[in-house]
N, C-alpha and C positions, 0 to 999 in steps of 0.2 A: 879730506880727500878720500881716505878711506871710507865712509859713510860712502860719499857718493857711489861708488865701486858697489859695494854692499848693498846698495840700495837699485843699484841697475840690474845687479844680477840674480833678485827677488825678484823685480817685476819680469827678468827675460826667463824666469825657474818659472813664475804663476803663470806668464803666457803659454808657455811650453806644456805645464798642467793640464791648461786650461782645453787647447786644442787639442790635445792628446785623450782627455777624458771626450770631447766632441766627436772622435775619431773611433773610440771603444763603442761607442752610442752608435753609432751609426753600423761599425758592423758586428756587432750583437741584434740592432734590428733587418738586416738583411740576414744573416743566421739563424733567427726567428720565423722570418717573411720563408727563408727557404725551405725549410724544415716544416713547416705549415704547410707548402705547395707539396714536399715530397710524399707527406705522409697520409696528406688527402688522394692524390694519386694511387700510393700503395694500397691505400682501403678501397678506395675504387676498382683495381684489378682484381686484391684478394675478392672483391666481395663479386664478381662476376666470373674469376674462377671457382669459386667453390660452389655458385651457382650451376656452372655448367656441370662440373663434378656430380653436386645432386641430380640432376637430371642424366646425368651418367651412370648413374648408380640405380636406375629404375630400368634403366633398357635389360629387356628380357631377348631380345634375339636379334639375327644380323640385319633386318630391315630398319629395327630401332635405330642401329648405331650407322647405318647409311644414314640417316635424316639429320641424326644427332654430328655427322663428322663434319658439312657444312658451318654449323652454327659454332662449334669450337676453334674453325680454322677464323671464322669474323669477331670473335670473343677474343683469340690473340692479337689479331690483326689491332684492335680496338686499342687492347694493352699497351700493344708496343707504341700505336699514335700518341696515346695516351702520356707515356711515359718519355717519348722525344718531345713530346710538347712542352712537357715540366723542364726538362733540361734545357729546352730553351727561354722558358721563365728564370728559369734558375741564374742559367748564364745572363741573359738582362738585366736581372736585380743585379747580382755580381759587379758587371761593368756599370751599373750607374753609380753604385757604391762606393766604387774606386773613383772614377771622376769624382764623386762628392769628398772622396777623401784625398784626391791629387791639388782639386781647391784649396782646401783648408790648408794641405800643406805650405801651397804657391802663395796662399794669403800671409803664412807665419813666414814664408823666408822674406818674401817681400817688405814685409814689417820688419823685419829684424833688418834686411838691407838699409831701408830708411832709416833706423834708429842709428848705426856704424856709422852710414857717412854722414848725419846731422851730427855729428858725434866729431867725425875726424875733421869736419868744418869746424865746430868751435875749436877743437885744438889746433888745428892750423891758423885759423885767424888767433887766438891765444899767444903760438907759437909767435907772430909778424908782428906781434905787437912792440917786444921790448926789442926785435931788431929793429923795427923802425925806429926807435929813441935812440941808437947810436948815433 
């Protein structure tokens, strides 16, 4: 009887492992996916601020930087689209993650529910048994 005990509550520890290691997977690669969108973005802004900066840094008088003040205010403009577009990738990746990991979970309770009541079925028919022999 022990055994069996012992032997239920390995296999419900390795399911538990199991899904749990499924779960670390999944968001360490959206962590990854993020991190990857964020920092291609950041290169993208840095590399078109310092672009504008250099061409900022050659203007010799005020006609210059009238020409140059257009082109800096659509260089932010770009950024900031830029940089809401990622946070809405970001946030997407995010929520499918969780859905994929609300799955997994609803998969392991649901499992473990079937496994209880197959469980409290045999012990109840078990139980009916030696009252029926009275």
């Amino acid at each position: 009887m022990n055994y069996q005990y012992n032997e239920q509550f390995a296999a419900a520890t390795r399911q538990f492992a199991d899904t749990a290691a499924r779960i670390n997977q999944l968001t360490l690669d959206n962590a990854q996916k993020i991190l990857g969108l964020q920092l291609a973005t950041l290169e993208e802004n840095a590399g078109a601020a310092f672009s504008f900066f250099g061409e900022a840094a050659e203007v010799r008088d005020f006609d210059g930087f009238k020409t140059l003040l257009p082109k800096g205010v659509q260089i932010a403009r770009e950024n900031v689209e830029r940089t809401i577009s990622t946070g809405q990738e970001v946030f997407g990746a995010t929520v499918k993650t969780n859905e994929a990991i609300a799955q997994l979970a609803k998969a392991q309770l649901e499992t473990a529910t079937a496994k209880a009541q197959a469980a409290a079925e045999s012990a109840t028919e078990q139980a009916t048994k030696p009252a029926k022999r009275r």
